[in-house]
C-alpha positions as a printed NumPy array, in Angstrom:
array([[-108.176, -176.757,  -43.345],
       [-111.971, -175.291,  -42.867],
       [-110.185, -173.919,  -39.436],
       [-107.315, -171.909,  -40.922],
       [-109.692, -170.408,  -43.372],
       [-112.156, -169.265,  -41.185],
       [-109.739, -167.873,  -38.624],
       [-108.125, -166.382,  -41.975],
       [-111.159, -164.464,  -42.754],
       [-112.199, -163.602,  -39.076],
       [-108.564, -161.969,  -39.028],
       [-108.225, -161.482,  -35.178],
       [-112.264, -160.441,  -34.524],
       [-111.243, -157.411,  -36.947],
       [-113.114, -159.362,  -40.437],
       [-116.205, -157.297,  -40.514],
       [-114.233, -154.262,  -41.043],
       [-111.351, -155.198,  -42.755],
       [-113.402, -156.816,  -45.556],
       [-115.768, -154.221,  -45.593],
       [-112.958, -151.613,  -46.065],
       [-111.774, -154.213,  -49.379],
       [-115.286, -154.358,  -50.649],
       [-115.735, -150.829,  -50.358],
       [-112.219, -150.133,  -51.783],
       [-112.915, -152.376,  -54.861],
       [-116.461, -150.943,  -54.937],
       [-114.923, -147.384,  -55.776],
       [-111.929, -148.284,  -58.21 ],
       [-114.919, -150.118,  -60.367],
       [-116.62 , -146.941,  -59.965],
       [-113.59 , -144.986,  -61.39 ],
       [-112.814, -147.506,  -63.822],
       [-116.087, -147.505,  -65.419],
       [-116.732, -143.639,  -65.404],
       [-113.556, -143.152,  -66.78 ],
       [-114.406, -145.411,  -69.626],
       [-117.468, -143.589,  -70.26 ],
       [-115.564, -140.413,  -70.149],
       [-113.531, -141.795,  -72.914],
       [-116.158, -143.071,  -74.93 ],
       [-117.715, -139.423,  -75.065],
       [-114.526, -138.116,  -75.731],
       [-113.907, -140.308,  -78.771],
       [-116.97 , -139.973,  -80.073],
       [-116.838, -135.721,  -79.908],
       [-113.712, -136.226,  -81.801],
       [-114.916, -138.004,  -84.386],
       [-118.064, -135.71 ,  -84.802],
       [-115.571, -133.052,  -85.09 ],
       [-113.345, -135.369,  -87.824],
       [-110.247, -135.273,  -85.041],
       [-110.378, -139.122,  -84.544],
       [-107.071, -140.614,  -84.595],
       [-106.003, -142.874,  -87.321],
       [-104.218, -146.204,  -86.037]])
């Protein structure tokens, strides 16, 4: 079982970069995901100085 795994993540001598590629993949769609929630934030809270908010 420890074999398959390890020849899993070693994916043909190719691991280093294929993981590497993921990590810096995820790496910039947390990036995204949290500017774009800061974005948001600001945006709310502009509206709300300005009395726009919208009512749920």
């Amino acid at each position: 079982m420890i074999l398959l795994a390890s020849g899993f993540f070693a994916m043909g001598g190719y691991g280093a970069f294929i993981w590497s590629a993921y990590g810096a993949a995820l790496l910039a769609i947390g990036g995204l995901v949290l500017v774009s929630l800061a974005q948001h934030r600001k945006a709310r809270r502009a509206l709300a100085a300005r009395g726009l908010e919208r009512r749920r």
